[in-house]
Chimera marker file (.cmm) of the C-alpha trace (Angstrom):
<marker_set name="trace">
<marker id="1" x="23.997" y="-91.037" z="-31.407" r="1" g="1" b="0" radius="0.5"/>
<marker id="2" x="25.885" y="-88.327" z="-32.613" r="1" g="1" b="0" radius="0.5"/>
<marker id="3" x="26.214" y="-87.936" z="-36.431" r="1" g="1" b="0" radius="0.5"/>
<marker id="4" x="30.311" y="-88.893" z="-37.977" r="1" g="1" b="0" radius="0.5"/>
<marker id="5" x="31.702" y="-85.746" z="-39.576" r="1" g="1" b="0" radius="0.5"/>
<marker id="6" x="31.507" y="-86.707" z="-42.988" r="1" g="1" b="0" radius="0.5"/>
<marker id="7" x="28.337" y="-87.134" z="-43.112" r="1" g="1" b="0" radius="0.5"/>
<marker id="8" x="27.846" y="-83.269" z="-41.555" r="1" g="1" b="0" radius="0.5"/>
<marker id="9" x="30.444" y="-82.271" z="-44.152" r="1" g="1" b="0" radius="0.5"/>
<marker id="10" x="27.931" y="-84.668" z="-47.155" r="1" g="1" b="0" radius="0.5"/>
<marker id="11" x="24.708" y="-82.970" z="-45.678" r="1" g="1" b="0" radius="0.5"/>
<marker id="12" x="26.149" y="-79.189" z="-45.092" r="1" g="1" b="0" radius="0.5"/>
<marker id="13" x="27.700" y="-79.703" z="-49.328" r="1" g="1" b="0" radius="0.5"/>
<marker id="14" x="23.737" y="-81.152" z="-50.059" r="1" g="1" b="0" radius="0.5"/>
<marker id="15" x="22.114" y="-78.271" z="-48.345" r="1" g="1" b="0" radius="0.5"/>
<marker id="16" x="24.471" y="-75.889" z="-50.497" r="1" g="1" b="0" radius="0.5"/>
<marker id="17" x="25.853" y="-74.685" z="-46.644" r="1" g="1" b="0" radius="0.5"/>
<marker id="18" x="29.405" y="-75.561" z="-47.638" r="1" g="1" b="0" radius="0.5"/>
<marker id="19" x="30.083" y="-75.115" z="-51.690" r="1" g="1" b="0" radius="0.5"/>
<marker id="20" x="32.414" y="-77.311" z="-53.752" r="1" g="1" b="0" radius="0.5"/>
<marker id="21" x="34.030" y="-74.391" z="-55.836" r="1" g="1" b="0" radius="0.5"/>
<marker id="22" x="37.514" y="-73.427" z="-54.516" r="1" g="1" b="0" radius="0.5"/>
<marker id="23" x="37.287" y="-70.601" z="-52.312" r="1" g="1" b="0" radius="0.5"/>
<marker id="24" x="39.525" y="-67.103" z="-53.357" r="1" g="1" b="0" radius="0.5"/>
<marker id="25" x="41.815" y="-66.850" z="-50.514" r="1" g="1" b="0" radius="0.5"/>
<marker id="26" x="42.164" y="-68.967" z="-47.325" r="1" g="1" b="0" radius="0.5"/>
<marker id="27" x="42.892" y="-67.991" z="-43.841" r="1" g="1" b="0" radius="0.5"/>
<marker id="28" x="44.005" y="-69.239" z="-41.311" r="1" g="1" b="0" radius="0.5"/>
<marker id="29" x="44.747" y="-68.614" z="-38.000" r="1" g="1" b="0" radius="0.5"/>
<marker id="30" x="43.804" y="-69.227" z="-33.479" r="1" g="1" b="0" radius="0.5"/>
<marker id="31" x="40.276" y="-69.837" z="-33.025" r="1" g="1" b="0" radius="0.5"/>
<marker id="32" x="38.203" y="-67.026" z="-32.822" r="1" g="1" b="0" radius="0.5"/>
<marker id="33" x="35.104" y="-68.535" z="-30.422" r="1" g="1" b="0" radius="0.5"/>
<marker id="34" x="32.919" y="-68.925" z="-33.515" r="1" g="1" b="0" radius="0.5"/>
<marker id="35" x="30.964" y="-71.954" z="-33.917" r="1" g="1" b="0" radius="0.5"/>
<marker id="36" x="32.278" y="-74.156" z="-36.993" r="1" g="1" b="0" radius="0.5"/>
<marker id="37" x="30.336" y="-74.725" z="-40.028" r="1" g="1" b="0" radius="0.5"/>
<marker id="38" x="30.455" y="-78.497" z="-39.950" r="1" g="1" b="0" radius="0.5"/>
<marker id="39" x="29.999" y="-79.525" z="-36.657" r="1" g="1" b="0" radius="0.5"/>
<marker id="40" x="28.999" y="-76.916" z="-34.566" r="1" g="1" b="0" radius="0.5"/>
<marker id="41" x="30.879" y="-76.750" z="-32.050" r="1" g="1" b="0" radius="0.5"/>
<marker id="42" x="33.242" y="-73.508" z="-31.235" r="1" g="1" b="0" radius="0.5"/>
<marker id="43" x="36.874" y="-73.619" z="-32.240" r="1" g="1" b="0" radius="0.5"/>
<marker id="44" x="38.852" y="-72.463" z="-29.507" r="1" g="1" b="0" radius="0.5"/>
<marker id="45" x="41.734" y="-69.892" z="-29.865" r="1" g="1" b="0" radius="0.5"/>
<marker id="46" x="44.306" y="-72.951" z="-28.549" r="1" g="1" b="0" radius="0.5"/>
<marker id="47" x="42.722" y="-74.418" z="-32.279" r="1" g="1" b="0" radius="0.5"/>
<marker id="48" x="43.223" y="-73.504" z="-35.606" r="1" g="1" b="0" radius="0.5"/>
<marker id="49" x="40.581" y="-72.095" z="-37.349" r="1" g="1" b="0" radius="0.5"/>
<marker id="50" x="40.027" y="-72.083" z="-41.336" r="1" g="1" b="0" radius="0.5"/>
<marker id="51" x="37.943" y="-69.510" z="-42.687" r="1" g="1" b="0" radius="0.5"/>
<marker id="52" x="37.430" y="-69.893" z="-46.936" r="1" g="1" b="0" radius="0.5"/>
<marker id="53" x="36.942" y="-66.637" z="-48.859" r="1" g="1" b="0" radius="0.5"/>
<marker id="54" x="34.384" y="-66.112" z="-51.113" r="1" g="1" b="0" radius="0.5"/>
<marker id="55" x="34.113" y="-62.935" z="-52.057" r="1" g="1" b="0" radius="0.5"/>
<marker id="56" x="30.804" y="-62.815" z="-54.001" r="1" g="1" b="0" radius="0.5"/>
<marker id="57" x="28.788" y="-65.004" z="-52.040" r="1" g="1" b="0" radius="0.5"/>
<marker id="58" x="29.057" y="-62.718" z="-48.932" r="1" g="1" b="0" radius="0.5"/>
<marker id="59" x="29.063" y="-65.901" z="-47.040" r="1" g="1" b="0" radius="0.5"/>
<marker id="60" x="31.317" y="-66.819" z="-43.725" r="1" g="1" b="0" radius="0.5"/>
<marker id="61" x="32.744" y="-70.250" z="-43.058" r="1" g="1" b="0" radius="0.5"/>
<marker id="62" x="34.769" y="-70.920" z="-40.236" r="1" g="1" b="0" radius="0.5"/>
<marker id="63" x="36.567" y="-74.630" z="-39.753" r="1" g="1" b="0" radius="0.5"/>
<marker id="64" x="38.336" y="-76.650" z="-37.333" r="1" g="1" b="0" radius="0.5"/>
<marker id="65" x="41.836" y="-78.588" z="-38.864" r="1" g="1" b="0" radius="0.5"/>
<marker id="66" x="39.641" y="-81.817" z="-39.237" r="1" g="1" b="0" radius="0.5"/>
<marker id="67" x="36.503" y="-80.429" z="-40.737" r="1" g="1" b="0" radius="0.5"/>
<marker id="68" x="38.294" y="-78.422" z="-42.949" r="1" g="1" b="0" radius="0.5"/>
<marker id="69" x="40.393" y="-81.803" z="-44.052" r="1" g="1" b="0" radius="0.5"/>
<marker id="70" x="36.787" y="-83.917" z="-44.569" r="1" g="1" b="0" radius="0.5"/>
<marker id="71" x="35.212" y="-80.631" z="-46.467" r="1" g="1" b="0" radius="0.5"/>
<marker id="72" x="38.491" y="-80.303" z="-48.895" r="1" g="1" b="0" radius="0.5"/>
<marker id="73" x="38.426" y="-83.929" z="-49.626" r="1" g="1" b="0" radius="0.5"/>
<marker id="74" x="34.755" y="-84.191" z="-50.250" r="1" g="1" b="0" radius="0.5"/>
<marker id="75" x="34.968" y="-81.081" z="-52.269" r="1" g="1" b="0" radius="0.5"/>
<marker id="76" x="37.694" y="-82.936" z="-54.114" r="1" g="1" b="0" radius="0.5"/>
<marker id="77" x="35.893" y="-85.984" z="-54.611" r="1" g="1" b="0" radius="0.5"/>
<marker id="78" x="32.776" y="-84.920" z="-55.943" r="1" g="1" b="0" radius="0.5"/>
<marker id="79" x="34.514" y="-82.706" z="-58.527" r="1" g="1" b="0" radius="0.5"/>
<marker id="80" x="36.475" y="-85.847" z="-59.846" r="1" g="1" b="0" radius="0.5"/>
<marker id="81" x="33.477" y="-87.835" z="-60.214" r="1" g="1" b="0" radius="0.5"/>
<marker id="82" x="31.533" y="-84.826" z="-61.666" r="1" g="1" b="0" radius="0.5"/>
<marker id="83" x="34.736" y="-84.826" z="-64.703" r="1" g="1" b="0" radius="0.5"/>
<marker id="84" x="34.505" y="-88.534" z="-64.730" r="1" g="1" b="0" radius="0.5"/>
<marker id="85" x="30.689" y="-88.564" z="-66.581" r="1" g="1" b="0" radius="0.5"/>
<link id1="1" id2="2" r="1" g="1" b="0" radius="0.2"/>
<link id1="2" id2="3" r="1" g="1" b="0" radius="0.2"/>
<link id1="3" id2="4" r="1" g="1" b="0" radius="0.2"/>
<link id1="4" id2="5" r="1" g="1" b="0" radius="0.2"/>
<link id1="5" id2="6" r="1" g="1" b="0" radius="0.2"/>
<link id1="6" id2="7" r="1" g="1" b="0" radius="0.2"/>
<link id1="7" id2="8" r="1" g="1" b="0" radius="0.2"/>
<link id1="8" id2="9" r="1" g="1" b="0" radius="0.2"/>
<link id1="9" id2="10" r="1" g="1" b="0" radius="0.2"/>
<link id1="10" id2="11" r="1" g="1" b="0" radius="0.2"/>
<link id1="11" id2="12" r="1" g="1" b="0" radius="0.2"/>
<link id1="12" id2="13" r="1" g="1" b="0" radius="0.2"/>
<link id1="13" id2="14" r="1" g="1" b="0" radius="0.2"/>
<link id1="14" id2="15" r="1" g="1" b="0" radius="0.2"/>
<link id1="15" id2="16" r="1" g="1" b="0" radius="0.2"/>
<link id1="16" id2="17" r="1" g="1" b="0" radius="0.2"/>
<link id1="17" id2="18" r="1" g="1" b="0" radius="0.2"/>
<link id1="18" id2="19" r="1" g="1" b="0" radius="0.2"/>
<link id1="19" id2="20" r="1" g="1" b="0" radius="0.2"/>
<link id1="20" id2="21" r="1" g="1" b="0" radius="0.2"/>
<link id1="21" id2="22" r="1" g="1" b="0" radius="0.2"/>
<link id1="22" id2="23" r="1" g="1" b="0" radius="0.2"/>
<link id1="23" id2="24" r="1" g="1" b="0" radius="0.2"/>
<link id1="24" id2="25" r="1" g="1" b="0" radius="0.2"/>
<link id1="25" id2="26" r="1" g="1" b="0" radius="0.2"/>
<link id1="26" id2="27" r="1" g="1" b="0" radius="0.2"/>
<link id1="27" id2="28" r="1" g="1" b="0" radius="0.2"/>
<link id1="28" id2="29" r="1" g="1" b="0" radius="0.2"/>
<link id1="29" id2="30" r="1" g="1" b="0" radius="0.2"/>
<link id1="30" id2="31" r="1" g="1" b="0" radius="0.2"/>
<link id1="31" id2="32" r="1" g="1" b="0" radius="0.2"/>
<link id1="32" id2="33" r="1" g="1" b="0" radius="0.2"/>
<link id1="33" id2="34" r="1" g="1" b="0" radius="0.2"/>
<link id1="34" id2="35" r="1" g="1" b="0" radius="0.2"/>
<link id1="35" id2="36" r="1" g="1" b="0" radius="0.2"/>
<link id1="36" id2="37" r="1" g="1" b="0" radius="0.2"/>
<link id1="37" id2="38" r="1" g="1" b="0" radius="0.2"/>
<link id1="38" id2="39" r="1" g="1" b="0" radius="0.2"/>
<link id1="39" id2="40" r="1" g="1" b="0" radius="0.2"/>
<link id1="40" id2="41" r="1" g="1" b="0" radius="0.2"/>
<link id1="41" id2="42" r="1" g="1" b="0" radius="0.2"/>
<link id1="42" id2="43" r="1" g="1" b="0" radius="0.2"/>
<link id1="43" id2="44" r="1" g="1" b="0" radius="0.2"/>
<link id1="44" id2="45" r="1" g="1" b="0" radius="0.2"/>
<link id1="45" id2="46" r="1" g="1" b="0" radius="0.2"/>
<link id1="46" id2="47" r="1" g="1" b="0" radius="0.2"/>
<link id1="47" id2="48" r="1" g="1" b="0" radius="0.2"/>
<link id1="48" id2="49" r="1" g="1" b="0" radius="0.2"/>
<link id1="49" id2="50" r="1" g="1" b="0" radius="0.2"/>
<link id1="50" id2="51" r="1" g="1" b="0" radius="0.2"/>
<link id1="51" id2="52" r="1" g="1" b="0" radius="0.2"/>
<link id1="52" id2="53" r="1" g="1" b="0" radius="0.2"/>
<link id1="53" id2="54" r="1" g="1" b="0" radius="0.2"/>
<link id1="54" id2="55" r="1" g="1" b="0" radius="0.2"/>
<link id1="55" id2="56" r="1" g="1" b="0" radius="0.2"/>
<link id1="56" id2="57" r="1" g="1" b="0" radius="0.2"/>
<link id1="57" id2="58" r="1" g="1" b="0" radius="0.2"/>
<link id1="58" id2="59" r="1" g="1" b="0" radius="0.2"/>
<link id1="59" id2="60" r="1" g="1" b="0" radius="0.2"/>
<link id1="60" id2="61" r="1" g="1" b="0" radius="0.2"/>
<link id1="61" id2="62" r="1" g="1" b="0" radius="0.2"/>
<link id1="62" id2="63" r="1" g="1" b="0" radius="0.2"/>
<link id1="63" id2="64" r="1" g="1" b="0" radius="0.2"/>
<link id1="64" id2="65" r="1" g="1" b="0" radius="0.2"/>
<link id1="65" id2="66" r="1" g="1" b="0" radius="0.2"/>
<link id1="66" id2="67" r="1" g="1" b="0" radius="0.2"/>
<link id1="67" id2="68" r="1" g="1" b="0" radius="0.2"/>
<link id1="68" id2="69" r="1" g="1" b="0" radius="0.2"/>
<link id1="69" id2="70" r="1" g="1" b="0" radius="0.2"/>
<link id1="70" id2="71" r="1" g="1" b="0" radius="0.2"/>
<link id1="71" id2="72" r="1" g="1" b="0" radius="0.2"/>
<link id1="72" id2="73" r="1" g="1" b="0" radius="0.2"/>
<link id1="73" id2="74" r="1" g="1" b="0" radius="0.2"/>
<link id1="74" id2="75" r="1" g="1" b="0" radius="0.2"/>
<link id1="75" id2="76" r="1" g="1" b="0" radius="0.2"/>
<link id1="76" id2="77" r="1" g="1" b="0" radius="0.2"/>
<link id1="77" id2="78" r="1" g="1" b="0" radius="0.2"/>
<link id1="78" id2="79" r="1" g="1" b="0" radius="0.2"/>
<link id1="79" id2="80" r="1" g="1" b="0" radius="0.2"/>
<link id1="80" id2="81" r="1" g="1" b="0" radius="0.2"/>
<link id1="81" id2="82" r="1" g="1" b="0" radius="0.2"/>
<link id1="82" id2="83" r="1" g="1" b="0" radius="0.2"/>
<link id1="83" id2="84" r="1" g="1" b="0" radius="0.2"/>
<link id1="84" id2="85" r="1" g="1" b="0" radius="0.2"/>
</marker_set>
């Protein structure tokens, strides 16, 4: 049974994979080929493709529309309840 993509997005944020500050720049644009962050698979250049900037980690993150939606809003939500303590 495959895993639901929140919980890819919960385990890549645990694993420190995916980070929960807000990334410099964001860009977007077709699909490159390039395997997404979240759920593996490639995101085709008939997709969109979301790639976060962060400059000082060196890092590279490439997203499909959904996984990028389930990754902001995760992002989002822990960083609420992190203010709410």
């Amino acid at each position: 049974m495959r895993r639901s993509l929140i919980k890819m997005v919960r385990d890549k944020i645990d694993a420190g994979v995916l980070p929960l500050d807000a990334p410099v720049k964001l860009w977007l644009g077709t699909g490159s080929g390039q395997p997404c962050t979240v759920c593996g698979q490639r995101v085709l250049a008939d997709e969109m493709e979301y790639e976060p900037q962060y400059n000082e980690r060196g890092i590279v993150i490439r997203l499909h529309s959904a996984c990028h939606r389930l990754w902001e809003a995760e992002r989002r939500r822990r960083r609420h309840a992190s203010h709410d303590c």
